[in-house]
N, C-alpha and C positions, 0 to 999 in steps of 0.2 A: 909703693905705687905712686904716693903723689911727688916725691923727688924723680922720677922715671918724667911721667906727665909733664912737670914743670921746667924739667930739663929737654924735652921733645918740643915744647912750645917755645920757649926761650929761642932753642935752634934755627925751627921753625922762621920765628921772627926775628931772627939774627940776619938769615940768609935773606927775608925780606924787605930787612929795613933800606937799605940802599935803593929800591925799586918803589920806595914811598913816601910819600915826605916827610913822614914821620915814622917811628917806630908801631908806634898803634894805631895807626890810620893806613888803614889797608886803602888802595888806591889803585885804581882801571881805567883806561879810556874806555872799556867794555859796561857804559852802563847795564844798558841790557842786560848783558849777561850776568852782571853781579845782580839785576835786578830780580831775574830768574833764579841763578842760584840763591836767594835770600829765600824766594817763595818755595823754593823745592824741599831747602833745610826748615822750613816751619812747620812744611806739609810732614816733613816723616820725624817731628819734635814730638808726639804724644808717644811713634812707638817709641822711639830712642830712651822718652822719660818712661815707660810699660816696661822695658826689657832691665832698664838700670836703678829703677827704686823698688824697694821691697816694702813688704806687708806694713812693713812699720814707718811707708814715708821715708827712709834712708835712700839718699842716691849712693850711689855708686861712684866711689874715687875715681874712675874714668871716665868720666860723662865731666866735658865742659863746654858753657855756655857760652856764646860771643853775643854781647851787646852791643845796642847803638844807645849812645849817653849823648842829650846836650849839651854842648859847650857854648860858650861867648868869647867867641872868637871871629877875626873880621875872613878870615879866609876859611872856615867850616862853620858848619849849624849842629853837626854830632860829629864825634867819634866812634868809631867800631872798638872794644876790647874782651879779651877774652878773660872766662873767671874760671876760677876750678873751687875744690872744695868747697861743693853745695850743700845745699841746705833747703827748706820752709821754716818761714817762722812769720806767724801773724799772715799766711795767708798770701807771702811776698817770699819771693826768691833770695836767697842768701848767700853769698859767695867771697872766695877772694881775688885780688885782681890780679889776674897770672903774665901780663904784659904791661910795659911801662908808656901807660898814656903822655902824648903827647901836649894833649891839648886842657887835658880835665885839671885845673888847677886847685892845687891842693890835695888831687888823689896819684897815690903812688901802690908800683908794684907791691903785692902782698897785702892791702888795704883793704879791708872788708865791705863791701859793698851791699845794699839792697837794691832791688830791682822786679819788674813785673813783668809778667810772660808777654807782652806786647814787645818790651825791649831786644827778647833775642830775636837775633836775625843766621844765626847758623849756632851748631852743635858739632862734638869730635870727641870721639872713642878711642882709647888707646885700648889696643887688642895685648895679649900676650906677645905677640911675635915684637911687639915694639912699634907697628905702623897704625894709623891711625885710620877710621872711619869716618864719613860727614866730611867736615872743610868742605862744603859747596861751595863756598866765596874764596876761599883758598885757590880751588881748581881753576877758578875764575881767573885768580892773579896769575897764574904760571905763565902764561900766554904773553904778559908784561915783563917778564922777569927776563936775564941774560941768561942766553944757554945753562952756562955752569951752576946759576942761579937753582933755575926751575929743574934741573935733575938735584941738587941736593933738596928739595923742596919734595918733588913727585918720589922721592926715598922713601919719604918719611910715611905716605899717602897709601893707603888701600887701591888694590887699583879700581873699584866699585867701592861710592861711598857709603853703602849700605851692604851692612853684614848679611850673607846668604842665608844664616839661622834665621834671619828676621821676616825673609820673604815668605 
């Protein structure tokens, strides 16, 4: 499951990297609507974490987190990137870094990160069929992307980003 995952995201941001200035800096003229999509995926973060951790605190190898990290850099103040293989520990979120930051110096893909639930700003499911749930800020980017782009992107994508079991 998490080579599946982290071969869907890789894709993912393969197909997106040209469309942003960077590989891990998802990028809109749509503030708005990344601003909305950011509040939609936090509003449905508790079921997403309800449905994919169990009794014992364990998430669920499909469940990945996309944060926003500061950087010091003169043209951003954060980065957006996505983590997979989660975790708790001490109370803080645990993860590794499943895209290769642009900006975060000295952090690189596969890197284990901590992080605190104010940091995510969207979530994404990899279902059995291979396509994923959540990406709010993804769906956001399509709209930017070059035709051929945003169809290999909306592939990958549920077409609701919220699993019907959940409603």
């Amino acid at each position: 499951m998490r080579a599946a995952t982290r071969a869907l995201t890789l894709l993912l941001w393969g197909a997106l990297a040209t469309a942003a200035p960077a590989q891990g800096l998802p990028y809109t003229a749509d503030e708005d609507g990344m601003r909305v999509a950011i509040e939609e995926a936090r509003t449905q973060l508790d079921l997403a974490l309800s449905q994919l951790t169990n009794e014992k605190g364990t998430i669920h190898p499909a469940l990945n987190l996309k944060i926003k990290v500061p950087v010091q850099n003169l043209d951003i103040s954060e980065e957006m990137i996505w983590i997979d293989q989660l975790g708790v520990e001490d109370g803080r979120y645990v993860g590794t870094v499943a895209n290769a930051p642009a900006y975060l110096k000295g952090t690189r893909l596969g890197d284990t990160v901590r992080f605190d639930r104010e940091q995510i700003v969207d979530w994404s499911v990899l279902d059995t069929s291979g396509q994923m749930y959540g990406h709010y800020t993804t769906r956001v980017l399509l709209k930017s992307l070059e035709p051929a782009q945003a169809k290999t992107v909306q592939e990958l994508l549920t077409a609701d980003p919220l699993p019907e079991a959940w409603r």
